[in-house]
C-alpha positions in Angstrom: -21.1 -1.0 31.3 -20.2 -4.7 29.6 -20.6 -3.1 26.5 -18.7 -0.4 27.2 -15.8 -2.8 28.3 -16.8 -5.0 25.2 -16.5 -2.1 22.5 -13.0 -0.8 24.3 -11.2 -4.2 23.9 -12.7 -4.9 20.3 -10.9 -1.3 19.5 -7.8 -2.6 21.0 -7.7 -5.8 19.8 -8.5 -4.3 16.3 -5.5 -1.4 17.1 -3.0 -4.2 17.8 -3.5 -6.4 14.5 -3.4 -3.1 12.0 0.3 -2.5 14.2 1.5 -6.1 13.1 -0.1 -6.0 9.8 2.9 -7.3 7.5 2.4 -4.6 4.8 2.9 -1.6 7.3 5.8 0.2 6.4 7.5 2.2 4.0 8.3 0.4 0.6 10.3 1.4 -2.3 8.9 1.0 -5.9 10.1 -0.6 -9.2 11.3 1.9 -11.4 8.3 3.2 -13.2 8.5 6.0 -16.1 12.2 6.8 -15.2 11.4 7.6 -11.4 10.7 5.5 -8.0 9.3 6.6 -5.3 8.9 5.7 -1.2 5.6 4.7 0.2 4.5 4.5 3.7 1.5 2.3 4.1 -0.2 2.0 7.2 -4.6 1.2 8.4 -6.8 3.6 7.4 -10.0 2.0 8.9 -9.8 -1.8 8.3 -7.3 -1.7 5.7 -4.2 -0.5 4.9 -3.3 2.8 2.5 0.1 3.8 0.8 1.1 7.5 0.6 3.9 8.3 -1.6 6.6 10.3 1.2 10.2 10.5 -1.2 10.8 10.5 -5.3 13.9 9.5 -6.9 15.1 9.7 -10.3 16.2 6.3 -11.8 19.8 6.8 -10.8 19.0 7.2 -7.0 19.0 11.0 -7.4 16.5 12.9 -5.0 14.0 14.8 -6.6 10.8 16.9 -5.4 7.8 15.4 -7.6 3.9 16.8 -7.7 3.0 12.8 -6.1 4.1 13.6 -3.3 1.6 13.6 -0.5 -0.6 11.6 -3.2 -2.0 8.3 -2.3 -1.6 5.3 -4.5 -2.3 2.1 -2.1 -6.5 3.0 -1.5 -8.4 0.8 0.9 -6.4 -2.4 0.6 -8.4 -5.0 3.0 -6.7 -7.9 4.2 -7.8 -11.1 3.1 -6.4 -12.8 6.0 -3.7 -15.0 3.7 -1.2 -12.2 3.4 -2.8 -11.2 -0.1 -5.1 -7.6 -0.3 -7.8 -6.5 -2.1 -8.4 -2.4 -3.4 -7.1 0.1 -5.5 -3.7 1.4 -6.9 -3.5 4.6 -8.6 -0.7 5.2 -11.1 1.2 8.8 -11.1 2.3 8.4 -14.4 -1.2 8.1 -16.3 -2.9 9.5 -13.8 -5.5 6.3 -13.7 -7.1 4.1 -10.8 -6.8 0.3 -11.0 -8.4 -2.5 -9.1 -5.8 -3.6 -7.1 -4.4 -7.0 -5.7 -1.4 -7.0 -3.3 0.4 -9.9 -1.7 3.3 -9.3 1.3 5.9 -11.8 2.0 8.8 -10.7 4.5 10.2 -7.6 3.2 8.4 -8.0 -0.5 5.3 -6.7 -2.1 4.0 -7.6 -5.2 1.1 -5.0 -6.5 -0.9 -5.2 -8.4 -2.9 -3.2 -11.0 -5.8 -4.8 -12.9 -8.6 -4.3 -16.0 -11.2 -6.3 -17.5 -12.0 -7.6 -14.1 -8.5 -8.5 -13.6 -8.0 -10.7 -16.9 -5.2 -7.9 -17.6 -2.8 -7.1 -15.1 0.7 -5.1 -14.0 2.7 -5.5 -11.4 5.7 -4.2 -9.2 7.8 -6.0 -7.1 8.5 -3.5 -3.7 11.1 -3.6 -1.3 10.8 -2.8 2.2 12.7 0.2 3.3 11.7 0.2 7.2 
């Protein structure tokens, strides 16, 4: 029965911290190939994914893109110093990176590496909510 007990708080405990994990939220994109998109992140298991939910054209303008629905933010675990460590998959080029991501207030910085992450590019996101 203590384990019971043991196992339900440990799932709670775990619950809480993905609720106030600072990269939760949905984020807006640099401009990247003449479009920008919104991206809801929140935990899938012990990290945190991003799913792409609007698509703009440059100028602000609406649009209804094939990403949508499309994960880009895979398995990015915590490293418990507000920086991440996973994936980030690029629409445009249709490739998979190793990805670094670092969260400070209402800014992300992703991200996407090669060559063991001697070659690097990065976006600057805004929070949106």
């Amino acid at each position: 029965m203590k384990r019971i007990f043991a196992a339900i708080a440990a799932t709670v405990i775990a619950t809480a911290a993905h609720a106030q994990d600072a990269a939760v939220g949905t984020w807006q994109t640099e401009v990247d190939d003449g479009a920008f998109a919104h991206v809801d992140v929140s935990a899938c298991g012990t990290a945190v994914c991003g799913t792409i939910v609007r698509t703009y054209q440059a100028d602000g303008t609406p649009y209804q893109s094939e990403n949508i629905g499309r994960q880009i933010v895979i398995g990015m675990a915590p490293n418990g110093d507000g920086t991440y460590a996973g994936q980030v998959f690029r629409p445009s080029n249709g490739k998979t990176y190793v990805g670094k991501m670092q969260v400070q207030g209402n800014a992300l910085r992703l991200q996407g590496c090669v060559a063991g992450g001697l070659i690097c590019a990065s976006q600057n996101w805004v929070r949106v909510q």
